[in-house]
C-alpha positions in Angstrom: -21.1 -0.3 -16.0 -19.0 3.0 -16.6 -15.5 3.2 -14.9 -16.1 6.1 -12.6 -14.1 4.1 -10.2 -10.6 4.3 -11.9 -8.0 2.5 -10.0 -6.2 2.4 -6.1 -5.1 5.9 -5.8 -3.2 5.8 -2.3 -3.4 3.9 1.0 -2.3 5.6 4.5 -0.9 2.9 6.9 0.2 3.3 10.8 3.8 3.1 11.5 5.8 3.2 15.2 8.6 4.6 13.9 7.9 7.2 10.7 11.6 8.3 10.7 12.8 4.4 10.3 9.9 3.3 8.3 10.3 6.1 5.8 14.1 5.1 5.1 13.2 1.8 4.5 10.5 3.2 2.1 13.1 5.4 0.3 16.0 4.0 0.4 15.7 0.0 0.0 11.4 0.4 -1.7 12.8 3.1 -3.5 9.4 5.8 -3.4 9.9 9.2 -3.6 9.1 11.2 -0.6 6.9 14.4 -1.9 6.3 15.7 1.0 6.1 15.7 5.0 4.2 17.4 8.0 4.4 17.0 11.7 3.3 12.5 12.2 3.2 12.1 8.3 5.3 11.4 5.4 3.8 11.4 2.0 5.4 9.1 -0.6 5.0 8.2 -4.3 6.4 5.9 -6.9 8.7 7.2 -10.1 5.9 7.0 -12.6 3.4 8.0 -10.6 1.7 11.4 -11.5 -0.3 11.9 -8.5 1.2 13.5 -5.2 1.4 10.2 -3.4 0.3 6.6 -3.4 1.4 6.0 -0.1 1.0 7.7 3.4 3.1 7.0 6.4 1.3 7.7 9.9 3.5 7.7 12.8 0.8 5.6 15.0 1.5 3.2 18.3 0.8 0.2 16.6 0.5 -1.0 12.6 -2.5 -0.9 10.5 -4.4 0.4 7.7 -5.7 4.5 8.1 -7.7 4.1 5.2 -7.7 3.3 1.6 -8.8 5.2 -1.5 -9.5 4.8 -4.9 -9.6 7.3 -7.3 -12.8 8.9 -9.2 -12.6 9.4 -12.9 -15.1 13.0 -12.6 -16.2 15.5 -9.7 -19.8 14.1 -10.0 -18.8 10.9 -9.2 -18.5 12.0 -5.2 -22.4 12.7 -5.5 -22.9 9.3 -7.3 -21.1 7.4 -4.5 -22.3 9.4 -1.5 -25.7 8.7 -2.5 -25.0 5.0 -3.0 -23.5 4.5 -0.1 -25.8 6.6 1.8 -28.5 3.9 0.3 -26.7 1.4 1.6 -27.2 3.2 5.1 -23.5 4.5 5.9 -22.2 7.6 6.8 -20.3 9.5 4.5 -18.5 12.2 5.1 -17.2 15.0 2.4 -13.7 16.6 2.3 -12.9 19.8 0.3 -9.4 19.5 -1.9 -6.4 20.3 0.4 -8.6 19.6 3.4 -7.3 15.7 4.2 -3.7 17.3 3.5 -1.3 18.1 0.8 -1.8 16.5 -2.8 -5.5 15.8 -1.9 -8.0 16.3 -4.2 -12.4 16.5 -3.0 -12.8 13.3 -1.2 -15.6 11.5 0.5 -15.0 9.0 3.2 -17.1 6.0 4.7 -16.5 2.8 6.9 -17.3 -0.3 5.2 -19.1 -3.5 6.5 -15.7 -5.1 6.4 -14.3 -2.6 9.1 -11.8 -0.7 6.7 -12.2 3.1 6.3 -12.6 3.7 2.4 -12.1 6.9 0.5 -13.0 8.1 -2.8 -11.0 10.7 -4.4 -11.2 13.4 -7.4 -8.7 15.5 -9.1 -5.5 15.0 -6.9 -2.4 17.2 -7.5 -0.2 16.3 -10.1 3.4 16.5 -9.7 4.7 14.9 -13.0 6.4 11.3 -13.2 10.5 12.8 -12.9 10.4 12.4 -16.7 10.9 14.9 -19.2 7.2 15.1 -22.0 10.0 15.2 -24.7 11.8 11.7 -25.6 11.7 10.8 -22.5 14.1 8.0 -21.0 12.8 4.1 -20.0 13.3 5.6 -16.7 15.1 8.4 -14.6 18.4 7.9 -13.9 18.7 8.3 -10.3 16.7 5.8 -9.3 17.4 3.7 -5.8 16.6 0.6 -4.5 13.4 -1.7 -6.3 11.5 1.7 -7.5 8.7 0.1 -8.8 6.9 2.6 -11.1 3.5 2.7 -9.4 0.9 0.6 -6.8 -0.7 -2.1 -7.8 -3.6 -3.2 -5.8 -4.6 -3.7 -1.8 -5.5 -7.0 -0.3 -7.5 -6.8 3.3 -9.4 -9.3 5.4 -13.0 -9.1 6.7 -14.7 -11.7 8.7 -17.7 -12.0 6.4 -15.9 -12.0 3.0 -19.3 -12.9 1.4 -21.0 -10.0 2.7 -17.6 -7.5 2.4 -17.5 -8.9 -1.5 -21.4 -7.8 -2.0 -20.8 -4.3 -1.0 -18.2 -3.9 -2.8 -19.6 -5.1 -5.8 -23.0 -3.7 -5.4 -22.8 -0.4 -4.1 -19.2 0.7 -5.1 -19.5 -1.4 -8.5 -16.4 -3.7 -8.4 -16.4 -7.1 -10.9 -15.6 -10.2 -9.0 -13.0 -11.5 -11.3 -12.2 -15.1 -9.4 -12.8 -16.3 -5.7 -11.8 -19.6 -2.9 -15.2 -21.2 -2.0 -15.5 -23.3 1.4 -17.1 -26.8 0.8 -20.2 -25.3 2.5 -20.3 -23.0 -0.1 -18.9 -19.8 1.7 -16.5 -17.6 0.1 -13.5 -18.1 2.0 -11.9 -15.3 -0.5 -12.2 -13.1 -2.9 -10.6 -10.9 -6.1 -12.2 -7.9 -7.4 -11.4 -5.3 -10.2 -12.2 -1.8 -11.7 -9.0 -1.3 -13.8 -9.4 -4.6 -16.1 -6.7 -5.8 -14.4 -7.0 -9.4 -12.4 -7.2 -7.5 -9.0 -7.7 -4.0 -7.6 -8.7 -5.1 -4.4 -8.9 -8.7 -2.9 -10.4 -9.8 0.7 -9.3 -12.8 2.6 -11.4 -14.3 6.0 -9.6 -12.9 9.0 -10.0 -9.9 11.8 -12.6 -6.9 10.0 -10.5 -3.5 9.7 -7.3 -5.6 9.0 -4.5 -5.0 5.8 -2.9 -8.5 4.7 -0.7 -6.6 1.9 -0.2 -3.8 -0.2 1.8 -4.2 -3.3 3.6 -2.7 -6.1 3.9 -3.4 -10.3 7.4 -4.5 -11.3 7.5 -4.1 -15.5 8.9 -7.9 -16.1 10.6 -11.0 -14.4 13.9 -9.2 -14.6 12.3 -6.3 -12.2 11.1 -9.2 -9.6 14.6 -10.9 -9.5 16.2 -7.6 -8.9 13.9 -6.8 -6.3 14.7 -10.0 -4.6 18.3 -8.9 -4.9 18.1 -5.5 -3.3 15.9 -7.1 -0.5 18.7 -9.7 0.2 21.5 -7.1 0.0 19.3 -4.9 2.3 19.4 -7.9 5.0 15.6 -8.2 4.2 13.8 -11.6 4.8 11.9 -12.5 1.8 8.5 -14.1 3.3 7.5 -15.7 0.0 9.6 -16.7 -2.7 9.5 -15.3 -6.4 6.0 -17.0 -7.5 2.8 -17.4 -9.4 -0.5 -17.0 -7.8 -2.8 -19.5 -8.3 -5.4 -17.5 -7.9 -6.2 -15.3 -10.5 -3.0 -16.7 -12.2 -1.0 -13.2 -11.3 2.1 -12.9 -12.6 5.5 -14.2 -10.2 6.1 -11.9 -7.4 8.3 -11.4 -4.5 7.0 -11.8 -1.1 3.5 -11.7 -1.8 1.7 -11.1 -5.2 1.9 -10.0 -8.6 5.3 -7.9 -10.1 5.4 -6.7 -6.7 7.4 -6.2 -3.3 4.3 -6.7 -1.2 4.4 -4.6 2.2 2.1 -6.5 4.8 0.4 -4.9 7.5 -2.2 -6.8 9.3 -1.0 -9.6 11.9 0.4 -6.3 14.0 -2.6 -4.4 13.7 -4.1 -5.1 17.1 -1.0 -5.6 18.7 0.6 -2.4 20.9 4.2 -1.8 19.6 5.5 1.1 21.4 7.2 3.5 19.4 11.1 3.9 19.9 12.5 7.7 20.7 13.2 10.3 17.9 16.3 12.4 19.0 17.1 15.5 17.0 19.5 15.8 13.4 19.8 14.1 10.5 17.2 11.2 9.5 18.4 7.8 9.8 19.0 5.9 6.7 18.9 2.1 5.9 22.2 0.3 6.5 22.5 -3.2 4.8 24.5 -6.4 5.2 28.3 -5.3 5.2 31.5 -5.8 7.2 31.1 -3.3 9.4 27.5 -3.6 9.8 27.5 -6.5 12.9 24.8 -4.8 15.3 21.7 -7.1 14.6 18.1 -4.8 16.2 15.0 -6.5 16.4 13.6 -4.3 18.4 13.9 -0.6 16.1 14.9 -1.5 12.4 12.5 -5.0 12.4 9.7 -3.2 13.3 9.3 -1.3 10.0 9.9 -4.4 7.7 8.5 -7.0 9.9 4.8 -5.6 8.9 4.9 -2.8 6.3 8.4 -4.1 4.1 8.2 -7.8 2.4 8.2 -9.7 6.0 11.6 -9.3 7.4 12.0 -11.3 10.7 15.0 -11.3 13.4 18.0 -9.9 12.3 17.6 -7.5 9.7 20.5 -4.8 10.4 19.7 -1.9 12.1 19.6 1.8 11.0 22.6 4.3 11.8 22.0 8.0 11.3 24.6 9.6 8.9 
């Protein structure tokens, strides 16, 4: 099977509050913010040389936009579209630019499981912030966990068997491990195109719905660090630095491997009104201090609660500088 299906090149997710949600990205996750437009803010880790890995919608409520993966040559658009087509979906084709800045020729397509999946060729580069020359371990200027690129994408479908099979069959992804019921149902399952233990993974819940995103962190060190910055941040960590048991993924914080897991899902469906965006400076993310006493559940939770590692109640709120 040839690799024209590389790796997960971004995912766009639905946010209340884009101003709040993209300090929290910035400032505590530590992206890099490449550029923004009126309801969207385009994001992208250090060593990332694409344009972004991550898109934040300003949206009513949370969710997943879309996810894509990205193509290794141009003809791989008419190899999928045709497959897919097969299969008796509609695709839909996108010249470069035409989806937004960064993006490369893309075709799009809604799967069985309910998710809207895109496929992606030749997306601007925009360098990794280090020099081609002895370069440094890392830039310098660095904030908060910067983790040096996405990882993988895990969603939920309510026939993970039949999810799994296209997945496999038409867009070529290996099953790598899987949870089977004791009727002999896949319950869930872990997929791969990069050789790694998971690209993508699906889980038995509501079709259309993200359970996490996540991050690579380079060692242990990187994981406890993140755990760190979360806690200083007044971030709830949901699930402690830990293995997987499942495809024996290596510890995490929050949710899976090396990674600072954002989850999305469980507020998908729900209607969270968005707060009010007044004019001047954007807000930026204020952390556990003396003179930080204001607790908000109701504006600075909203980002973390689905899209930042879990926080719950009490998470300090934002103050604009």
């Amino acid at each position: 099977m040839s690799d024209r299906i590389l790796r997960l090149q971004h995912v766009q997710v639905r946010v209340p509050d884009l101003e709040l949600c993209t300090a929290y990205y910035t400032e505590v996750l530590g992206l890099v913010e490449t550029a923004h437009e009126e309801g969207r803010v385009f994001l992208k880790c250090w060593d990332e040389h694409e344009h972004h890995s991550v898109v934040l919608r300003q949206a009513p409520t949370y969710g997943l936009d879309h996810m894509s993966f990205k193509l290794a040559e141009q003809g791989d658009l008419d190899y999928y579209a045709e497959r897919v087509e097969q299969a008796g979906l509609v695709v839909k084709r996108y010249g470069r630019g035409e989806l937004g800045p960064g993006w490369g020729e893309a075709i799009r397509f809604d799967a069985p499981s309910g998710h809207t999946v895109e496929l992606v060729w030749d997306m601007e580069k925009v360098g990794n912030m280090l020099p081609l020359f002895n370069p440094p371990p890392r830039p310098g200027n660095l904030v908060g966990i910067a983790p040096p690129r996405l990882d993988h994408l895990f969603i939920m479908a309510e026939d993970v068997e039949g999810a799994t099979r296209f997945y496999c069959d038409v867009l070529e992804f290996r099953l790598t491990e899987q949870i089977i019921a004791n009727d002999g149902h896949q319950l869930a399952t872990w997929m791969e195109r990069s050789h790694s233990p998971h690209d993508l993974a699906i889980v038995t819940g509501p079709n259309g719905a993200l359970h996490h995103f996540a991050f690579w962190l380079d060692d242990w060190n990187a994981v406890r660090e993140a755990a760190d910055t979360l806690a200083f941040n007044g971030v709830t960590i949901d699930v402690a630095p830990t293995r997987h048991g499942a495809t024996r993924a290596t510890p995490s914080t929050s949710s899976t491997r090396w990674a600072t897991a954002t989850s999305s899902s469980r507020a998908a469906t729900g209607s969270i009104p968005t707060s009010s965006r007044s004019p001047g400076p954007r807000r930026r993310w204020v952390g556990r201090s003396s003179t930080t006493t204001a607790r908000s559940t109701s504006a600075s939770s909203r980002c973390t609660r689905d899209h930042g590692a879990t926080a719950a109640a009490g998470v300090p709120a934002y103050r604009p500088h």
